[in-house]
Each structure stands twice: as structure tokens, then as C-alpha cells.
C-alpha positions in Angstrom: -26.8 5.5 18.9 -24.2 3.6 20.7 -22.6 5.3 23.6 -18.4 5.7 22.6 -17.9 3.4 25.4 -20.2 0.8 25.4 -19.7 -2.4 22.6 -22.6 -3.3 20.3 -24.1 -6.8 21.6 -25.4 -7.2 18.3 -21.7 -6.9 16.3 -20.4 -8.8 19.3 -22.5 -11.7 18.3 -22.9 -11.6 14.3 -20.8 -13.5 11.9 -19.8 -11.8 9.0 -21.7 -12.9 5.6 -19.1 -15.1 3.9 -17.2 -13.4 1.3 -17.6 -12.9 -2.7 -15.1 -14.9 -4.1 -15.1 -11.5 -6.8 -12.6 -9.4 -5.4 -10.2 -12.3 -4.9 -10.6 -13.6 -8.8 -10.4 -9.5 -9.7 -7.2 -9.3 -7.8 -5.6 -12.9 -8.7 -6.3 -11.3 -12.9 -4.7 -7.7 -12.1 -1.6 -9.5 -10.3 -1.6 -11.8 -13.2 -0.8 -9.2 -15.7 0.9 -6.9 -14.0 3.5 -9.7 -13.7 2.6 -10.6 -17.7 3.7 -6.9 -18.5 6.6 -6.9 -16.3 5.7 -4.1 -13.9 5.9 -3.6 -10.3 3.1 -3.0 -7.8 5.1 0.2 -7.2 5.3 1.3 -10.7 1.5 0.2 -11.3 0.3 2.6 -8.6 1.8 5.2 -10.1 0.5 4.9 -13.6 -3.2 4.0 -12.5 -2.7 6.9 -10.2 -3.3 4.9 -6.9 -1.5 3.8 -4.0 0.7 0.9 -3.7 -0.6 -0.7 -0.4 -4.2 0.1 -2.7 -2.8 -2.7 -5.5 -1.2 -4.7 -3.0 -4.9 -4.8 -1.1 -6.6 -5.3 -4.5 -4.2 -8.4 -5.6 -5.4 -9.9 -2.2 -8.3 -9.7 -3.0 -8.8 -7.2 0.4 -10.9 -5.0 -1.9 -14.3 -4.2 -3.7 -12.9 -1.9 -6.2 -14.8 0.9 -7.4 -15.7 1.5 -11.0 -13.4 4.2 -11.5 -10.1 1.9 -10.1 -11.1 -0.6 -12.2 -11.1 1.1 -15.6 -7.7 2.9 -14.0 -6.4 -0.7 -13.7 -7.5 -2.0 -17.0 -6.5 0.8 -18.6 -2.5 1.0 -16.8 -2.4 -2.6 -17.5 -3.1 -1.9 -21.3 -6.5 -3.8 -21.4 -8.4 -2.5 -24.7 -11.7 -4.6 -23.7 -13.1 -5.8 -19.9 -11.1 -8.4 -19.5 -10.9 -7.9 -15.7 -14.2 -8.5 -15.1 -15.1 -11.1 -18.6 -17.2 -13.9 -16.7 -17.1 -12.3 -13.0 -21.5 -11.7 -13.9 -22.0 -15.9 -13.9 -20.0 -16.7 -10.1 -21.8 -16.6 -6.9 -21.9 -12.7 -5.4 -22.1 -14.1 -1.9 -24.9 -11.9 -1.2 
């Protein structure tokens, strides 16, 4: 273990991996209809049970959301079928 105040030479150095483009598309599709159903980021928190700055993260794509957010999302946004996720299994995962 790392010493609290020494730095890591190995983070110092590393690149990230480059990013899934998946949680951008996810968030571009919940934005999409929260505008479609005429809600707020505000008022779509509060049905899905999450916090705004969570949505706001989520629509930029900021996010891997959880199983569990996502169904809460689908379901606040009045998805009946997967339609978040329909053709997110064929893009690149970036990993």
C-alpha cells in the first residue's frame, strides 16, 4: 500500500482506457424521453427515486448505471419493454 502522502508513479503515468460509447447513448435515450414525456430532470428523480445531479450525470453520459437505475429509469419514463438498452449488445464496449 501507498503511503497517504506519496503519489502512485504508476497512476501518474497511465492513460485511462478510452471510454464505452454505452453510457453516453444510455444517457442521450433517457434525456430523449424524458423531454418526449414532458418531465423535468427534477421531477424524474423524484419518480425513479434518484437524485437529480444522478439524472443529470446519467444524460451526460458521466455514468455506468446499475441494473436497478436502469429498470427505475425505464420504468419512471413509462417504458413497457427495454428500449433503453434495444441494440446497446452489438456497439463496441471499449473494453
Amino acid at each position: 500500500m501507498i503511503p497517504p502522502n506519496e503519489v502512485d508513479p504508476v497512476v501518474i503515468g497511465s492513460r485511462r482506457p478510452p471510454r464505452s460509447a454505452l453510457p453516453r447513448i444510455f444517457g442521450q435515450r433517457v434525456r430523449t424521453r424524458r423531454i418526449e414525456v414532458g418531465m423535468s430532470q427534477q421531477r424524474l428523480a423524484e419518480v425513479a427515486g434518484l437524485h437529480r445531479s444522478y439524472v443529470g450525470s446519467v444524460e451526460r453520459g458521466e455514468r455506468d448505471v446499475t441494473l436497478v437505475n436502469i429498470v427505475r429509469l425505464g420504468v419512471a419514463l413509462g417504458f413497457e419493454r427495454p428500449e433503453l438498452v434495444r441494440g446497446l449488445g452489438s456497439l463496441n464496449l471499449g473494453e
